[in-house]
N, C-alpha and C positions, 0 to 999 in steps of 0.2 A: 743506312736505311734499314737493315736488317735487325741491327742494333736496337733502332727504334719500335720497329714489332714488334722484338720480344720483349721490352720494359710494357709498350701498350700493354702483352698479352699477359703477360705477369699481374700486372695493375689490376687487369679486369678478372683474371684470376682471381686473387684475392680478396678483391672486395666481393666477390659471390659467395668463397668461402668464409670470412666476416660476418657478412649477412645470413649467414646459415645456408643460401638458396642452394648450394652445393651439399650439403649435408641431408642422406636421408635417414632415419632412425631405421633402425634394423626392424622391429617390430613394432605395429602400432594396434593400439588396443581395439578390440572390436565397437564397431556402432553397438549401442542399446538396444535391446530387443523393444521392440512398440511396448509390450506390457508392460516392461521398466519405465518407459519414457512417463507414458499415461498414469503410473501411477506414483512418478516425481513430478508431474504437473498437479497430480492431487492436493499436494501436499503444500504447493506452491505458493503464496498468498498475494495476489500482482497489485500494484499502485497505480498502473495506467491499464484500461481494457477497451477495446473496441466500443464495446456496449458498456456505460455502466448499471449498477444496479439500480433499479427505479422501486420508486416508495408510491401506493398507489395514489392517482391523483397528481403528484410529480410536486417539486420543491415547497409548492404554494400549501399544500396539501400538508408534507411534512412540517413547514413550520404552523400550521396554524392545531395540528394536534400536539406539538409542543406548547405552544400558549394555552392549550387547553389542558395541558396535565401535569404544568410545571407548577412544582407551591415552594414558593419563595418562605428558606426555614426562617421561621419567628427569630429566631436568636440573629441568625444575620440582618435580618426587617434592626431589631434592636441594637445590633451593634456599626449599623450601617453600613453593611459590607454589599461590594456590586463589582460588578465586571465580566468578563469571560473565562469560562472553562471549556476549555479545548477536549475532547472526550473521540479518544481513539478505537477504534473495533473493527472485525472482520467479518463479513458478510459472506455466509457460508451459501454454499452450492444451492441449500435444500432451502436459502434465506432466513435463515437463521440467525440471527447475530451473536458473537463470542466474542473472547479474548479479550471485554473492555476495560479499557482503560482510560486514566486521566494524563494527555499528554502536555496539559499542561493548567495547571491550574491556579487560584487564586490566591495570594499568601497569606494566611493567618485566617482560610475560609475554610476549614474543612466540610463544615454542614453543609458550605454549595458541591464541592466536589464529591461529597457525597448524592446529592442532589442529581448533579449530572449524571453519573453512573446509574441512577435508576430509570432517570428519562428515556438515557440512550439502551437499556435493558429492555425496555416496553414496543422501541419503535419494531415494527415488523414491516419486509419490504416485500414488495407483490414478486418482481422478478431476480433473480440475481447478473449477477456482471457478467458477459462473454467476450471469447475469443474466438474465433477461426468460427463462430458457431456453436461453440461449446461452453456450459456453466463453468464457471471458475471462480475461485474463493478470491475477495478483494477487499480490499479496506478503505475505511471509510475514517477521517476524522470530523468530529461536529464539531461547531461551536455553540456552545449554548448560552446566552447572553442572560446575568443577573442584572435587574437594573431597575432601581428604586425611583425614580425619577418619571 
């Protein structure tokens, strides 16, 4: 019987010390000061937010000043090219939009994805994206639909 408790205890030993749970690091580095923290969330750029950023008027809104300011380039009208261009960017604190980009675009279209980058250049959004309460830099991808038909 005795025998037996100490393999139990043995057992249970080791898989604690296996598991690390026995192990404590000797020093561990300090928390972040708050201004660290806040000003690594600046910098942050998040893909899901509480709030997102609203365009005024709200989706309906955003697509219909796109059909109002999209010009389908002649050379694509002629060589009849259509599709989507996915057009990537970040919607900054102060709503601003940056960083865009084409995340994915058409083959052999350059004049739409050039197209797209200036559409999504133009749009301007009333509010920006929160968290906890607080503005934060978010991204957005559009798609922006060519289509001759």
């Amino acid at each position: 019987m005795k025998k037996c408790i100490q393999i139990a205890l043995m057992l249970a030993l080791s898989f604690f010390n296996c598991n690390g749970w026995a192990q404590v690091s000797p020093v561990d580095p300090p928390p972040p000061a708050p201004e660290d923290m806040i000003e690594e969330i600046d910098n942050v750029i998040f893909e899901f937010t509480e709030q997102p950023a609203e365009y005024d008027g709200g989706i309906d809104a955003l697509n219909l000043f796109i059909l109002q300011n999209q010009i389908y380039p002649k050379e694509a009208v002629e060589l009849g090219l259509s599709g989507t261009v996915y057009v990537g960017f970040v919607i900054e604190k102060n709503v601003r939009v940056s960083k865009v980009t084409i995340k994915r675009g058409i083959q052999g279209a350059p004049m739409l994805d050039k197209e797209a980058l200036r559409i999504a250049r133009l749009i301007k959004f009333k509010t920006p994206a929160y968290i906890n309460g607080q503005p934060v830099r978010s991204s957005f991808i559009l798609p922006l639909k060519f289509d001759l038909g």
